[in-house]
C-alpha positions in Angstrom: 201.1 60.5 70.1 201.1 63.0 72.7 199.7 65.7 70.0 196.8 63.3 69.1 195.6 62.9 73.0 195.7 66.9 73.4 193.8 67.5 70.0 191.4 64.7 71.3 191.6 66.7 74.6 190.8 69.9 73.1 188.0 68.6 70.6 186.1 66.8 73.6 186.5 69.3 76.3 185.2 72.0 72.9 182.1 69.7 73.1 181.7 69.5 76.5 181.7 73.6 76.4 179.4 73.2 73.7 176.9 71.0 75.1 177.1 73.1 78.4 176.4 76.4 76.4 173.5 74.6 74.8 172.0 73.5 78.2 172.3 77.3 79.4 170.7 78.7 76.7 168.1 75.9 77.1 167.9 76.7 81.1 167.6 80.5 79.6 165.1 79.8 77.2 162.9 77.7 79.7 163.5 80.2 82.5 162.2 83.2 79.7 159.2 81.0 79.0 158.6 80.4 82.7 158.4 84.0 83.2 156.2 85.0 80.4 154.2 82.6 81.9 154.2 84.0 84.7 153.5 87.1 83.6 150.3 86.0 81.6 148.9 84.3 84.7 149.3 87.7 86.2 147.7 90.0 83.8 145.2 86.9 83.7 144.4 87.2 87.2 144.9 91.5 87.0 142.0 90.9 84.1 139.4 88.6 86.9 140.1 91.0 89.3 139.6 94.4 87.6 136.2 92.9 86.2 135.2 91.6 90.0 136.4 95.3 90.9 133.8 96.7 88.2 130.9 94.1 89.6 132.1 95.1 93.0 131.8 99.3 92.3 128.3 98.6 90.0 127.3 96.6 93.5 128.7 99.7 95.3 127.0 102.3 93.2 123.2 101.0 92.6 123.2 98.2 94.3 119.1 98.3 94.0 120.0 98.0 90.3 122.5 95.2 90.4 120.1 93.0 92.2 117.3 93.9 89.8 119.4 92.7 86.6 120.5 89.8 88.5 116.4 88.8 89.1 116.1 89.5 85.6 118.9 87.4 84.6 117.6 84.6 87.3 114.2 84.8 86.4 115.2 83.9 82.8 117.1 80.9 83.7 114.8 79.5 85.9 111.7 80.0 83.4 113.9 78.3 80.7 114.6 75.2 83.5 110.7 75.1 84.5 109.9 75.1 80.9 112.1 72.6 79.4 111.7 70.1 82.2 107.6 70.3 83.2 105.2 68.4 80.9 102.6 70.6 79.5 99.5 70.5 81.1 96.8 73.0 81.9 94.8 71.5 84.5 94.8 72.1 88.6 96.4 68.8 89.0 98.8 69.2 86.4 102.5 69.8 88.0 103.3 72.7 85.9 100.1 74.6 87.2 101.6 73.9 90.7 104.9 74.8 89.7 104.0 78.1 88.4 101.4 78.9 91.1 104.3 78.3 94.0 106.5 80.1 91.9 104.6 82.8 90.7 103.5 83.5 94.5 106.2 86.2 95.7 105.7 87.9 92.1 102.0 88.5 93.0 102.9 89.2 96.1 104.6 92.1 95.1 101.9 93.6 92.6 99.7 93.6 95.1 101.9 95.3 97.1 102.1 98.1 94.3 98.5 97.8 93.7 98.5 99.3 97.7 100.2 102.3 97.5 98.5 103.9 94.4 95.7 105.6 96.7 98.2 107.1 99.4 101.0 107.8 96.5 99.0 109.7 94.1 96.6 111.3 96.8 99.3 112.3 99.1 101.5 113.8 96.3 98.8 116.1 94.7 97.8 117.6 97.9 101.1 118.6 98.6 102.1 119.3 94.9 99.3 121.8 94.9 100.4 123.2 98.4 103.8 123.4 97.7 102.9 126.0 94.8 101.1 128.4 98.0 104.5 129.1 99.0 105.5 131.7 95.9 104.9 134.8 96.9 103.4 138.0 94.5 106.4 138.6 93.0 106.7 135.2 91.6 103.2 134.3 90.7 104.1 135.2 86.7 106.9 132.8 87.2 105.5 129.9 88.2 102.0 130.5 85.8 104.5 130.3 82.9 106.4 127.1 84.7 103.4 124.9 85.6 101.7 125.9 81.9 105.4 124.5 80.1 105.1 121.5 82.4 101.6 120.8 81.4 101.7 121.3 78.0 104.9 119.5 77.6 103.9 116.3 79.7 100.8 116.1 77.6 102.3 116.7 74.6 104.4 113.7 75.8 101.2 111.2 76.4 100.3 112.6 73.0 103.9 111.3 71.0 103.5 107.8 73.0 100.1 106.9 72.0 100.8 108.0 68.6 104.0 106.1 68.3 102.3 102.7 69.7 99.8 103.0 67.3 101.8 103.7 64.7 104.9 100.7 65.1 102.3 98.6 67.2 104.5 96.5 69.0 102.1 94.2 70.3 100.3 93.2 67.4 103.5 91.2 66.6 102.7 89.0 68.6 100.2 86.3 67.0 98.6 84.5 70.4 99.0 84.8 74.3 98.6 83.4 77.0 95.2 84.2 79.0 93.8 86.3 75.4 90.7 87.6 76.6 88.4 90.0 75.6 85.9 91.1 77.4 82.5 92.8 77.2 83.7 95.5 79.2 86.9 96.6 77.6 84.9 96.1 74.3 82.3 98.3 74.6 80.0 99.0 71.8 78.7 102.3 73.3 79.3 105.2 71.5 82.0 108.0 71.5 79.4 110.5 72.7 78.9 108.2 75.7 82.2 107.5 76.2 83.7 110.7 76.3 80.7 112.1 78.6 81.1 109.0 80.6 84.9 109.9 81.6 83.8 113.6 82.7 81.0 111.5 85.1 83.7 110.0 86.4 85.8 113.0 87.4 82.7 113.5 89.3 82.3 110.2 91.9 79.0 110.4 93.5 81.2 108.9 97.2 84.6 109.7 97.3 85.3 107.0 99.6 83.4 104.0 97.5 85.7 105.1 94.5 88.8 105.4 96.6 88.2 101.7 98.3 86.9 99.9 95.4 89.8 101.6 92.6 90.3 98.4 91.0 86.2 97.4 90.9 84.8 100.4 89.7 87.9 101.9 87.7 87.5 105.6 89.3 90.7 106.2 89.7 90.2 109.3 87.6 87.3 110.5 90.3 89.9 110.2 93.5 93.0 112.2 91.0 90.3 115.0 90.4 89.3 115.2 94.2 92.8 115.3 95.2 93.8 118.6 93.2 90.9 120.1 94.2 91.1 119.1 97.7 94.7 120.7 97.3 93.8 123.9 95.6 91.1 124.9 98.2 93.3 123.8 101.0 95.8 126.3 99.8 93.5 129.1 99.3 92.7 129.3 103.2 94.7 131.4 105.9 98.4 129.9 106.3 97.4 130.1 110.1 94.6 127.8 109.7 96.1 124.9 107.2 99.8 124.9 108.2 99.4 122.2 110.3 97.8 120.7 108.3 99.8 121.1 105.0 102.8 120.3 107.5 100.8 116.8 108.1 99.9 116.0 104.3 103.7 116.7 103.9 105.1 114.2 106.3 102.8 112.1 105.1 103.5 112.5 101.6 107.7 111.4 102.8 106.6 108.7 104.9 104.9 107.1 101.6 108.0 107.4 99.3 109.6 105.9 102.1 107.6 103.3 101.6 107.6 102.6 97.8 111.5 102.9 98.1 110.9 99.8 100.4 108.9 98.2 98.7 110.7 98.4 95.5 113.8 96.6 97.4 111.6 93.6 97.1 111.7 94.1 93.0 114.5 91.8 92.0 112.8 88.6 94.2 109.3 89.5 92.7 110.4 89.8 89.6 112.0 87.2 89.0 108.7 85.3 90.1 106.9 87.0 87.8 109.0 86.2 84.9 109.4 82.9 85.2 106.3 82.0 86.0 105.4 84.0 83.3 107.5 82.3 81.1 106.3 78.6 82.6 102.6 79.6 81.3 103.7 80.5 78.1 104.1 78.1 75.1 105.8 80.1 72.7 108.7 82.2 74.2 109.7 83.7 70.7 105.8 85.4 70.7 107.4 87.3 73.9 110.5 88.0 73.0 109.9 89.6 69.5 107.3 91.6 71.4 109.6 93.1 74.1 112.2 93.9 71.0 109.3 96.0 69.2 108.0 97.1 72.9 111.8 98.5 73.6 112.2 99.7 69.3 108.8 102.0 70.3 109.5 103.3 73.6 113.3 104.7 72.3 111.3 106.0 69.4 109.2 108.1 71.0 111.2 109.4 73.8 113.4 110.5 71.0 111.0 112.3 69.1 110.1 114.0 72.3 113.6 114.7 73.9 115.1 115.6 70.6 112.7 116.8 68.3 110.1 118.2 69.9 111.2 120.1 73.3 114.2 121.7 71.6 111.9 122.9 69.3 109.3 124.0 71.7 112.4 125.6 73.0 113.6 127.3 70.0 110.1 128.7 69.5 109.7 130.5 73.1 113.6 131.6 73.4 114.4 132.2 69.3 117.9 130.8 70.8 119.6 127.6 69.4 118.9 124.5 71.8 121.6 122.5 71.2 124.0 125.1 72.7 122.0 125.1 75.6 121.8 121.2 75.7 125.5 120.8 75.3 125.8 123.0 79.0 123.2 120.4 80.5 125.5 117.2 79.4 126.7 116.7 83.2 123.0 116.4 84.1 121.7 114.6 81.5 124.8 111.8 82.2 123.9 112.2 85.8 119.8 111.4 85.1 120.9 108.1 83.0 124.0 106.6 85.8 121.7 107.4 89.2 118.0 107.3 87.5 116.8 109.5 89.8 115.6 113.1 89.3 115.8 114.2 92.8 119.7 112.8 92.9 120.5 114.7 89.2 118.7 117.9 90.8 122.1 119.5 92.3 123.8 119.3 88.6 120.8 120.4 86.8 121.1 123.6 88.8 124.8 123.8 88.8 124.3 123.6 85.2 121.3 125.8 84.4 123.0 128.6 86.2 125.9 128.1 84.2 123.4 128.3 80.9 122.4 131.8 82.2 119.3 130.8 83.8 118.9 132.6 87.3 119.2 131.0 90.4 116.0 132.5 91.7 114.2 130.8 88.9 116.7 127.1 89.6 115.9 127.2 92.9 112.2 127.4 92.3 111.6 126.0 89.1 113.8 123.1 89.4 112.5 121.4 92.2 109.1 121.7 91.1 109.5 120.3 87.8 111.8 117.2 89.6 108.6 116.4 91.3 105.5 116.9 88.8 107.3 117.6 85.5 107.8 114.2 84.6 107.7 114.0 80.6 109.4 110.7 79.9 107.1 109.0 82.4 103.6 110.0 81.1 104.8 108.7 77.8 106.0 105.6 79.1 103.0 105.4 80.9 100.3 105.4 78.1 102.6 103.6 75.7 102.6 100.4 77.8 99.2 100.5 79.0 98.2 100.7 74.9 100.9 97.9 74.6 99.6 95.6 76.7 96.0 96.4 75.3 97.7 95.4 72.0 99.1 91.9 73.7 95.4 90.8 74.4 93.8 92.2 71.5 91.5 94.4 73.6 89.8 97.1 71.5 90.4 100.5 73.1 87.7 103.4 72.2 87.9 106.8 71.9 86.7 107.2 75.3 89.8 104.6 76.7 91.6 106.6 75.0 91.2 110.0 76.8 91.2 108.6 79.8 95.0 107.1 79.6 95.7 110.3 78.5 94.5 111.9 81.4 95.6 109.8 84.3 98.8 109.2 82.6 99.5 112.6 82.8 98.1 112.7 85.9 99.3 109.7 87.0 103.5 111.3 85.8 102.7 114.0 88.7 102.0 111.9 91.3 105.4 109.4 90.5 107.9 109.9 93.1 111.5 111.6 91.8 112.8 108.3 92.4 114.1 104.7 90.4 111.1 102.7 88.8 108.6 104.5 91.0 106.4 105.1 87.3 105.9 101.5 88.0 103.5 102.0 91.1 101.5 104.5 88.7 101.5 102.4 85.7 98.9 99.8 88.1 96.6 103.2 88.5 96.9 103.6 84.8 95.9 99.9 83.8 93.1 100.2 86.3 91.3 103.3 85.2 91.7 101.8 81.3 89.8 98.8 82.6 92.9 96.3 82.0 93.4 95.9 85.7 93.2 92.5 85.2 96.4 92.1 82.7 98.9 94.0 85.4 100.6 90.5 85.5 101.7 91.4 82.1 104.0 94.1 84.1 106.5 91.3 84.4 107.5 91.4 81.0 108.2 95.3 81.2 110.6 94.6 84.5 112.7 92.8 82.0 113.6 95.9 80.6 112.4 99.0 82.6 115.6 98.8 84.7 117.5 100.6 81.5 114.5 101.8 79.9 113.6 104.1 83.0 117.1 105.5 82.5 116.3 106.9 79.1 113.0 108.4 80.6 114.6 109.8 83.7 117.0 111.6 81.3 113.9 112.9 79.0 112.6 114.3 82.4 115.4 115.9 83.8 115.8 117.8 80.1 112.4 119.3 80.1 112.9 120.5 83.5 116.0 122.8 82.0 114.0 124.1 79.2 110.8 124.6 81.2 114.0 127.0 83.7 115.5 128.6 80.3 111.9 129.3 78.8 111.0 130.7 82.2 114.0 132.4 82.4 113.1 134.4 78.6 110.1 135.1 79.7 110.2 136.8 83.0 113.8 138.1 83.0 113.3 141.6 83.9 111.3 140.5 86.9 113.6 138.8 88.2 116.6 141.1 87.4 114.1 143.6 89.4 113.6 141.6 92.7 117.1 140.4 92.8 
């Protein structure tokens, strides 16, 4: 009897031990699973906060940018919400006319507030563009003929690739209707080339100055005050240095003051843009007519700076130097990711030089030619320039002569010379450019190119910053010995 109760004893008390070793392993197992939990809530939250930490440095970095893609981004929303919830109507009374005139207020607001600093912007730059070429001496006069002549050629060479290109692809002719399609007598004209063409030479020519600086956007002269500037500039640096530097000393600090300005101004871009667009998109009955115009706007735009970044200036290149370009582009690749991440010419200028000199380029010829080419040579921008203007041409179905023509390749170029060395400043002279090609009434059609001119500005900044090393290597063949001399 005594043997069964132990046996009993010993079988219960082996399933108590069992049952306790079961609810360890169980306290184990939920213990393990409360720390893997754990641990994925942690790299959960190390995830959130390493992507606030990226928003946070982006903010940190180019804050003028972040706010920009965020207008963008709010613009959008807000045209898709006005859109979706006005009733269509056209008239004064109508609420979506209100809407979209409230709306659209800070937008216009803020053209008008580019439209105001074309005349001091591209006046004040050429003067002191021009002036600031009085400072090189004899010894570097062969220097700088052979710097300003690459600069030239190249930038026009540029307008030439971008009206080609939008021709070509035609990005707004995909779209089949829009809003406010006009076309007028004016932009029309049925005169003839001969008239046209002599007509744009009358116009370098303004009988008052002053009447064609005043009334730009009336009388489209804008070409007239471009054409007085340099000239104004040229003579001004061919007096005595005693006589005209005060003077250039004024135009100078003048010339600062005003980028200081456009730099302000362009602070108010993410607020005005977002205006624009979605009051853009409130007037607008067919948003897929936009949007599969700003994909072909973007597909031409890459196109052609591509054909000029990487086709033609290495080969322009190739032909002064008879040296391979690519092994000289592959010592600019610190630049060139410099000139896309700060967008800025003036800011990428320190690794440009850093980086010629390491190509073999002189620092004689960096210190000169570099600077000079951050400030007129501005390659990607001309071509932006006449491509959009031709674009938005194409949105309205305005016929553009021979005569138009010429003259957006003119002031474009021009127009590239006069854009400060800084973000989205190509903007400012893109209004000068519609003006002069008579389509200064379309510049509210700018606020579909803000969608996108935040990156695609990047791309052209990076084109520019790469002709300014080849014009320093080409100059660098070329007058070698002369500078090997004075050193």
């Amino acid at each position: 009897m005594s043997v069964k109760l132990e046996r009993r004893w010993s079988s219960e008390n082996e399933r108590e031990m069992e049952e306790e070793v079961d609810e360890d392993r169980n306290r184990s197992h939920g213990h393990e699973k409360l720390l893997v939990e754990d641990s994925m809530d942690e790299e959960e939250m190390n995830r959130r906060i390493s992507r606030w930490d990226c928003m946070h440095r982006a903010w940190r970095r180019d804050p003028l940018l972040f706010y920009t893609v965020c207008g963008v981004l709010c613009g959008i929303v807000l045209g898709i919400i006005l859109t979706s919830s006005l009733p269509p109507g056209t008239g004064k009374d109508s609420p979506r006319y209100i809407v979209t005139k409230l709306v659209g207020f800070p937008g216009r607001a803020f053209l008008n507030l580019l439209k105001m600093m074309v005349l001091p912007l591209i006046s004040g730059s050429m003067i002191a563009g021009v002036c600031a070429l009085k400072e090189a001496g004899s010894s570097t006069k062969r220097l700088a003929k052979i710097a300003i002549s690459f600069m030239a050629g190249t930038t026009f060479l540029a307008v030439i690739v971008g009206l080609v290109v939008v021709v070509t692809v035609q990005p707004g002719s995909a779209v089949s209707t829009w809003t406010n399609t006009t076309t007028s007598s004016k932009n029309g004209s049925n005169a003839g080339m001969l008239d046209t063409i002599l007509d744009v030479f009358l116009k370098m020519c303004p009988p008052n100055i002053v009447e064609a600086a005043a009334n730009m956007s009336g009388s489209r002269n804008i070409l007239g005050v471009l054409v007085f500037s340099v000239f104004f500039g040229i003579m001004l640096s061919r007096l005595d240095s005693s006589e005209t530097a005060s003077m250039i000393h004024l135009i100078t600090i003048f010339n600062h003051v005003v980028m200081k300005m456009v730099e302000a101004i362009l602070w108010l871009s993410p607020l005005g843009i977002c205006c624009l667009i979605s009051s853009q998109m409130c007037e607008s009955d067919d948003l897929g007519n936009k949007f599969r115009s700003l994909v072909m706007y973007i597909f031409a735009v890459t196109i052609a700076l591509g054909i000029h970044g990487l086709i033609l200036l290495p080969a322009i290149f190739w032909f002064n130097t008879k040296t391979n370009p690519w092994t000289f582009t592959k010592g600019l690749l610190p630049a060139l990711a410099t000139a896309f991440g700060t967008d800025s010419s003036s800011a990428t200028l320190p690794v440009t030089i850093l980086c010629c000199e390491r190509n073999g380029v002189s620092p004689q010829i960096c210190k000169f030619v570099l600077p000079l080419g951050a400030t007129v040579n501005m390659n990607g921008t001309a071509l932006y320039e006449a491509l959009t203007v031709i674009f938005i041409a194409q949105l309205h179905q305005v016929p553009l002569s021979a005569g138009h023509m010429i003259v957006i390749a003119a002031t474009s170029t021009l127009a590239a010379v006069g854009a400060a060395a800084i973000p989205s400043a190509g903007l400012v002279t893109m209004v000068m450019v519609l003006q002069a090609a008579g389509l200064d009434e379309y510049t509210g059609d700018l606020s579909l190119i803000f969608t996108v001119d935040w990156a695609l500005d990047r791309l052209r900044t990076t084109v520019n910053v790469l002709g300014d090393a080849y014009c320093a290597g080409v100059t660098q063949h070329f007058t070698s010995s002369e500078t090997e001399e004075s050193v």
